[in-house]
Backbone bond lengths (Angstrom), bond angles and torsions (degrees), N, CA, C in turn:
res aa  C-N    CA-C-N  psi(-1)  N-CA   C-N-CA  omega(-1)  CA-C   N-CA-C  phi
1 X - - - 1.452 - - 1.533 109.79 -
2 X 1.504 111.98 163.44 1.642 113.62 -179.05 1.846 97.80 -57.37
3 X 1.318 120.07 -66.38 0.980 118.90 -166.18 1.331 111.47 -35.50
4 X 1.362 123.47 -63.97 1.635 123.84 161.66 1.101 111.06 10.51
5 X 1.956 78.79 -98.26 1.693 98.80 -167.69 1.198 116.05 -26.17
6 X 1.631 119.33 -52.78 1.054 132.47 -155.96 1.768 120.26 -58.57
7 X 1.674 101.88 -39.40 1.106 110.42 164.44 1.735 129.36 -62.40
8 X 1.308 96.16 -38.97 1.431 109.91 166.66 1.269 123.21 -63.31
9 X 1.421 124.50 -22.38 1.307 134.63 -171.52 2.505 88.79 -83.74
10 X 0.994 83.12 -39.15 1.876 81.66 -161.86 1.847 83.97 -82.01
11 X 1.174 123.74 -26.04 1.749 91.37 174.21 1.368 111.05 -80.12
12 X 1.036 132.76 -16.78 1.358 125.92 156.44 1.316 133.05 -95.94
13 X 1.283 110.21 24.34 1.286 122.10 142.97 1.292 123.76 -94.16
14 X 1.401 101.21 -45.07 1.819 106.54 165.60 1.272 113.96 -57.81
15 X 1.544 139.96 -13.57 1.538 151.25 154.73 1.570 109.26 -46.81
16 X 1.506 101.71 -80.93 1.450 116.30 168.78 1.622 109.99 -44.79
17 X 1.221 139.97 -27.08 1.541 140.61 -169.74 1.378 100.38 -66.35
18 X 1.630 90.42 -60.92 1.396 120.49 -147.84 1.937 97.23 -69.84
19 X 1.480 108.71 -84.22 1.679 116.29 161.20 1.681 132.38 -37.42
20 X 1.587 112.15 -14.96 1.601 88.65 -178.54 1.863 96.27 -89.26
21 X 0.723 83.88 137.84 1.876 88.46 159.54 1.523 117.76 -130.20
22 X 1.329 116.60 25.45 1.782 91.40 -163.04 1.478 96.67 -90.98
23 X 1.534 120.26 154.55 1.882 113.35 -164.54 1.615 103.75 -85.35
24 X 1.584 101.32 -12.63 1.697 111.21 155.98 1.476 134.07 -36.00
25 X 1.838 118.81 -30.74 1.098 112.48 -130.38 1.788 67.95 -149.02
26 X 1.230 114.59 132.67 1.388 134.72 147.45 1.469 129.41 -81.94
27 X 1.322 118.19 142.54 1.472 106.69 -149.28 1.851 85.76 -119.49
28 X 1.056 127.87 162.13 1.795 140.69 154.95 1.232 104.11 -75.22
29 X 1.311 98.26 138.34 1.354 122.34 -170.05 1.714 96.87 -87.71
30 X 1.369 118.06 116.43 1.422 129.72 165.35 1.655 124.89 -104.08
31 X 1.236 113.26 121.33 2.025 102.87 172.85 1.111 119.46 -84.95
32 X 1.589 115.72 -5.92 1.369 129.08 -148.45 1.234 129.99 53.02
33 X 1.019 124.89 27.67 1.695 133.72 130.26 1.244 100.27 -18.89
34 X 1.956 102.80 129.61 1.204 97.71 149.05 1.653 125.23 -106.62
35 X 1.135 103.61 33.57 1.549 115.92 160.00 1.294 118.62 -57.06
36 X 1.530 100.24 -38.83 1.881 112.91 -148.56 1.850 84.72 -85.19
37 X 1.262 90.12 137.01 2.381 99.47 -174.09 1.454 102.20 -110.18
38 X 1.705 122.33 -16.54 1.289 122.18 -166.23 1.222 126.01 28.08
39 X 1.481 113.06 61.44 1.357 132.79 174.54 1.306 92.16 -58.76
40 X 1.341 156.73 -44.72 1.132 145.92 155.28 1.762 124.63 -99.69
41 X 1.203 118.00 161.12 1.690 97.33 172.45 1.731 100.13 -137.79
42 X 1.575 103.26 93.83 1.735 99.82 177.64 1.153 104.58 -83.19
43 X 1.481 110.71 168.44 1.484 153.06 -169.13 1.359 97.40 -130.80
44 X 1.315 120.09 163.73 1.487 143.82 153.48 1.182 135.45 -127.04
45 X 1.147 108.97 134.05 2.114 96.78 -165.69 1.240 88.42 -140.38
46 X 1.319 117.83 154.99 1.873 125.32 163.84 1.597 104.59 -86.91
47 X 1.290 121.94 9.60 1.441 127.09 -166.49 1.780 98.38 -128.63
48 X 1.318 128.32 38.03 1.517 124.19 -177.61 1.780 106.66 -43.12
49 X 1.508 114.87 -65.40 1.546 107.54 -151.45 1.678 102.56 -76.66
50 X 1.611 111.27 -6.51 1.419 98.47 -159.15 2.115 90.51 -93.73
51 X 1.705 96.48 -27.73 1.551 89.61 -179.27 1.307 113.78 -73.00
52 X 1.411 125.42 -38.76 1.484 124.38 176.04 1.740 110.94 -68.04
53 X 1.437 113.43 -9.05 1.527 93.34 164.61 1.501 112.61 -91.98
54 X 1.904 124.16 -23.27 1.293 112.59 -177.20 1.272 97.23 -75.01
55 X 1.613 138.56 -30.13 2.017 124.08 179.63 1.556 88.06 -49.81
56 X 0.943 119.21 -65.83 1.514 131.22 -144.92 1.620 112.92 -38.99
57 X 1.802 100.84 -47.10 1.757 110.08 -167.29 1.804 79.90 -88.93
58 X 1.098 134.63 36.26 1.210 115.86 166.31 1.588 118.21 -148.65
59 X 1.763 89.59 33.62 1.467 134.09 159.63 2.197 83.73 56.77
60 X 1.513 116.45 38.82 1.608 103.63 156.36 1.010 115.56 -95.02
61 X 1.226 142.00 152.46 1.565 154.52 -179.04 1.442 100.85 -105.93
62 X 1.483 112.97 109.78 1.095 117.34 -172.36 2.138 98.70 -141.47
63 X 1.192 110.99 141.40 1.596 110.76 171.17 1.578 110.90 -142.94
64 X 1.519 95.50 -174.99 1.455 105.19 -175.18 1.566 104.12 -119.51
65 X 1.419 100.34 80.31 1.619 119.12 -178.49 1.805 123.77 4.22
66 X 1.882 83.70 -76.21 1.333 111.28 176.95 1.645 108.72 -88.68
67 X 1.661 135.72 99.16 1.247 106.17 165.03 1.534 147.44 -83.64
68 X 1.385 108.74 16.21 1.357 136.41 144.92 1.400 127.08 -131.65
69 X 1.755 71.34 153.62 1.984 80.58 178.72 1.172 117.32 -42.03
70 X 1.731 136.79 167.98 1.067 129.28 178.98 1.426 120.22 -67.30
71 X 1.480 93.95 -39.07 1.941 108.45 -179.46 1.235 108.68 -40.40
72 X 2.075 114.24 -47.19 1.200 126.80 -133.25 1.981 99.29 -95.51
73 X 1.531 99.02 -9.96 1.660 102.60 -175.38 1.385 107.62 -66.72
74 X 1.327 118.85 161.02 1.366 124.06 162.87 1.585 139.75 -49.65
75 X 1.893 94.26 -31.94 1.781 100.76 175.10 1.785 109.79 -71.33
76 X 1.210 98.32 -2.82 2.117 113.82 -168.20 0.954 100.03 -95.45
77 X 1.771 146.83 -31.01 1.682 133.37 -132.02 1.297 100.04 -46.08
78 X 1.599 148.03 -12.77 1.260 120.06 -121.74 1.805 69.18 -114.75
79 X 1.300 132.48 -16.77 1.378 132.72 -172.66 2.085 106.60 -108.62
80 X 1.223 111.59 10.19 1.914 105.37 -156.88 1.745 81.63 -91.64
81 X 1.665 120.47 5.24 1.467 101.94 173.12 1.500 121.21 -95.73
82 X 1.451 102.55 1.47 1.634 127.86 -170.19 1.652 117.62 -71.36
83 X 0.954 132.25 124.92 1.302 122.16 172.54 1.743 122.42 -98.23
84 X 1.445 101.82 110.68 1.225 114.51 -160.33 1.434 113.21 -121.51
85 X 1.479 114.09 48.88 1.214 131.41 158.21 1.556 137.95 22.97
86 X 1.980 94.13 -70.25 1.379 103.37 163.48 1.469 130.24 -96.27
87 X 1.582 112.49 -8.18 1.407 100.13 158.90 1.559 103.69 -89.70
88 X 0.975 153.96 -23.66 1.380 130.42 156.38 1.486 126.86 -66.94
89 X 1.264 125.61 -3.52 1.604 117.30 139.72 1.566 108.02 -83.85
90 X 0.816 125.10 -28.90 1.713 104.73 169.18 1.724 105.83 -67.81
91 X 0.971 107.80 -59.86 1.590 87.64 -173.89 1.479 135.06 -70.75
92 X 1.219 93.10 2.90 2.003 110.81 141.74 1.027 143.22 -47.17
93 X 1.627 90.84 -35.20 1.725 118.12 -153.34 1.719 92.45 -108.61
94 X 1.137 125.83 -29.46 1.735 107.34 -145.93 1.805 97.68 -111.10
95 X 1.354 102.93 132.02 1.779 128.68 168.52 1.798 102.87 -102.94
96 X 1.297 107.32 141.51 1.618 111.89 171.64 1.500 100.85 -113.09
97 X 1.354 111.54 120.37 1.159 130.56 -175.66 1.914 106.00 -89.83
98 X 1.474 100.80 138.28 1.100 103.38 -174.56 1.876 123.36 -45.36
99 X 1.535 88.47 131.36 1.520 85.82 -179.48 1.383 114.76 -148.81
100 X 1.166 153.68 99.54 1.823 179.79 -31.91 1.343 117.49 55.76
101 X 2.059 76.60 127.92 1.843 96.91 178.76 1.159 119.67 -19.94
102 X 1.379 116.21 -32.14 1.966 117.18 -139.78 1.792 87.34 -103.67
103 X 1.454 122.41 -11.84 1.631 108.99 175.28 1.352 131.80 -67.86
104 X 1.018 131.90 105.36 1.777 154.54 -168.45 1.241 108.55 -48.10
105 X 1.682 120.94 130.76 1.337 98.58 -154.01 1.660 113.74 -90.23
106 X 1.959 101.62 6.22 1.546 92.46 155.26 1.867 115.18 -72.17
107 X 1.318 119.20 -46.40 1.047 98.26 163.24 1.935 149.05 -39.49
108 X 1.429 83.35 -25.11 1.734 90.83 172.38 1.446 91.71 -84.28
109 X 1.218 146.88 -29.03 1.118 141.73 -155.70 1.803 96.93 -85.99
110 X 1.072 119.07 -32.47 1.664 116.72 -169.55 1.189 109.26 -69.15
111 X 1.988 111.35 -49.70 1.575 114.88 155.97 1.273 115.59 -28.21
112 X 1.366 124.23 -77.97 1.599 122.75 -169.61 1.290 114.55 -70.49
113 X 1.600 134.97 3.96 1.091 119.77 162.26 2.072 102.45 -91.63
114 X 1.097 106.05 -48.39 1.154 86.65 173.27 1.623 138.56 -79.63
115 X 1.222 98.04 9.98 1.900 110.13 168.64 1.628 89.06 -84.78
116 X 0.979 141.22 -40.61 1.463 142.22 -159.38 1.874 110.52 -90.25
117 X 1.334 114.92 -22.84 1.518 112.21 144.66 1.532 108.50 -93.91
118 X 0.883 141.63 49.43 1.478 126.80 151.05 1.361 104.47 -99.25
């Protein structure tokens, strides 16, 4: 069921909360709400292309959700003339790390071991 998933989606976010530590990697701020479904779960790094190439040789599937700023999308034009500074350094910064019900929680576990050697 949605609800499920949904729960499954926040224990493996509470995985990723709990397990990443590297001082590399900025974490989302959670209260534990169970509102929050983490249809996605970003990170932030000042190192995007060099971290998405070490997931990468270590066969993780990792992307950049949104590939423009919000201003800069098509449902926005009426704002893509705006200069918005700090959401375009955030969206510099942020990778969405794999996240679906059906991921094993050694698999969440391989993520956070290898976010934690980078």
């Amino acid at each position: 069921s949605l609800d499920d998933d949904n729960k499954r989606r926040r224990e493996i976010a509470k995985m990723y909360l709990k397990g990443i530590s590297n001082p590399r990697i900025s974490l989302p701020f959670y209260n534990g709400s169970k509102d929050h479904v983490f249809h996605v779960f970003i990170i932030e790094t000042d190192n995007r292309e060099e971290l998405l190439k070490f997931l990468k040789k270590r066969n993780i599937e990792c992307s950049i959700h949104y590939p423009r700023p919000p201003h800069k999308q098509k449902a926005f034009l009426e704002y893509a003339q705006l200069e918005l500074p700090i959401t375009e350094k955030i969206h510099e910064r942020v990778i969405s790390l794999p996240m679906s019900p059906v991921l094993q929680n050694e698999e969440v576990q391989f993520v956070i071991d290898a976010l934690n050697n980078y």
